[in-house]
C-alpha positions in Angstrom: 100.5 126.1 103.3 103.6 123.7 103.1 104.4 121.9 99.6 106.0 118.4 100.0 107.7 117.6 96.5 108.2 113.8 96.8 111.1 111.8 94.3 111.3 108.5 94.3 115.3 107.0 92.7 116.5 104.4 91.6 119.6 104.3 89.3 118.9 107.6 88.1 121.7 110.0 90.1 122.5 111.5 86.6 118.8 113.2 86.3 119.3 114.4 89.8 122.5 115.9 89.2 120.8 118.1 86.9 117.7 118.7 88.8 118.3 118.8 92.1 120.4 122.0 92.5 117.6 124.1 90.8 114.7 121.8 92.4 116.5 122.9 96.3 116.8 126.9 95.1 113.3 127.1 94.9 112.4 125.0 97.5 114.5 126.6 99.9 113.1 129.9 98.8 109.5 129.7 100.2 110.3 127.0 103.1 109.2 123.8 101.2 110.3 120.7 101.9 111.7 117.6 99.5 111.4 114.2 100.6 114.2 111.9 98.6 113.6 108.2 98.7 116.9 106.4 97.6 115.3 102.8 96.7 118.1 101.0 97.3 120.1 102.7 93.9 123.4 101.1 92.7 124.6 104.4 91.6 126.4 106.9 93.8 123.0 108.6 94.7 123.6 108.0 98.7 127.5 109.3 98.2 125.8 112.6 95.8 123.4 113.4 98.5 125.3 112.9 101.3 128.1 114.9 99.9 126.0 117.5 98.4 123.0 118.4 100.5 124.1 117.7 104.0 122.8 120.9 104.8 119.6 120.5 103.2 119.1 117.0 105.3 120.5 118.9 108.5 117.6 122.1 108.3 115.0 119.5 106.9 114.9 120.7 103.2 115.3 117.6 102.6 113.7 114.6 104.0 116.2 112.0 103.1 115.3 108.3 102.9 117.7 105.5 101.7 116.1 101.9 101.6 118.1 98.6 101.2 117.7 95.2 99.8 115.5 95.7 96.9 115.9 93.8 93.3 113.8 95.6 91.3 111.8 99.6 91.4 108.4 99.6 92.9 107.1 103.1 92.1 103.9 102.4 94.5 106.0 101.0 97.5 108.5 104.1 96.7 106.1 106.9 96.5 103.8 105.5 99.8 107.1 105.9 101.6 108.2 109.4 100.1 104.4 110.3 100.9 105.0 108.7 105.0 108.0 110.5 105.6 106.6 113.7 103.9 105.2 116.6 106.4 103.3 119.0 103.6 99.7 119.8 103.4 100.0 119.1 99.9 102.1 116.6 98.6 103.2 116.5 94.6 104.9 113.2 93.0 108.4 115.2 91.1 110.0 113.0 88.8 113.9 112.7 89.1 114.2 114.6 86.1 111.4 117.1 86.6 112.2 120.5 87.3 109.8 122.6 89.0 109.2 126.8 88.2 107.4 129.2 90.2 104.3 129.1 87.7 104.3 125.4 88.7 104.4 126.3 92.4 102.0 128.7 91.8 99.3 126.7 89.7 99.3 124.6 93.1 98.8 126.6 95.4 95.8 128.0 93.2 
C-alpha cells in the first residue's frame, strides 16, 4: 500500500525548511511519495526545492507542483490539486509544518 502525503505552500518555506528534511527520510524509507504544491509562494520555496530535492523530484519522491498567478491561498483549490497529482492508495493532507513519525505511519496503515 502506497501513502501519498499531500502539502499544500504558500509563503511558508521557513516551516519547510524544518520539516521537509525529516518528512523525505521517512518517506524515502518505505517508498512513499510526497506531492508539494507551490501555490504560487513569494518566498524562495521554488529556488529551496529546486535546489534541495532535485533528486527527490528526479526518482518521484516528490511530486513537485508550482502554480502561478494567484493573489490569495485557497486551501480547497490547493489540496484538490496536491490530491490530482498524487499516485497513493491513501492520501493524508501534512501541514507545512507537520512532521510525520513512524507511529503516525503506522496508525495509518492500521
Amino acid at each position: 500500500m502506497k501513502l501519498s502525503f499531500c502539502t499544500t505552500c504558500m509563503n511558508r518555506v521557513e516551516y519547510l525548511k524544518e520539516t521537509l528534511p525529516q518528512n523525505i527520510k521517512l518517506i524515502s524509507k518505505y517508498n512513499y511519495e510526497l506531492t508539494l504544491v507551490n501555490y504560487d509562494s513569494k518566498d524562495d520555496l521554488h529556488d529551496y526545492i529546486i535546489n534541495n530535492y532535485k533528486e527527490y523530484i528526479d526518482n518521484n519522491t516528490i511530486n513537485y507542483i508550482k502554480i502561478e498567478n494567484k493573489n490569495f491561498f485557497n486551501r480547497f483549490h490547493a489540496k484538490n490539486i496536491a490530491h490530482r497529482y498524487s499516485t497513493g492508495d491513501i492520501l493524508i493532507n501534512l501541514d507545512a509544518d507537520n512532521f510525520i513519525n513512524e507511529k503516525l505511519i503506522s496508525t495509518i496503515i492500521d
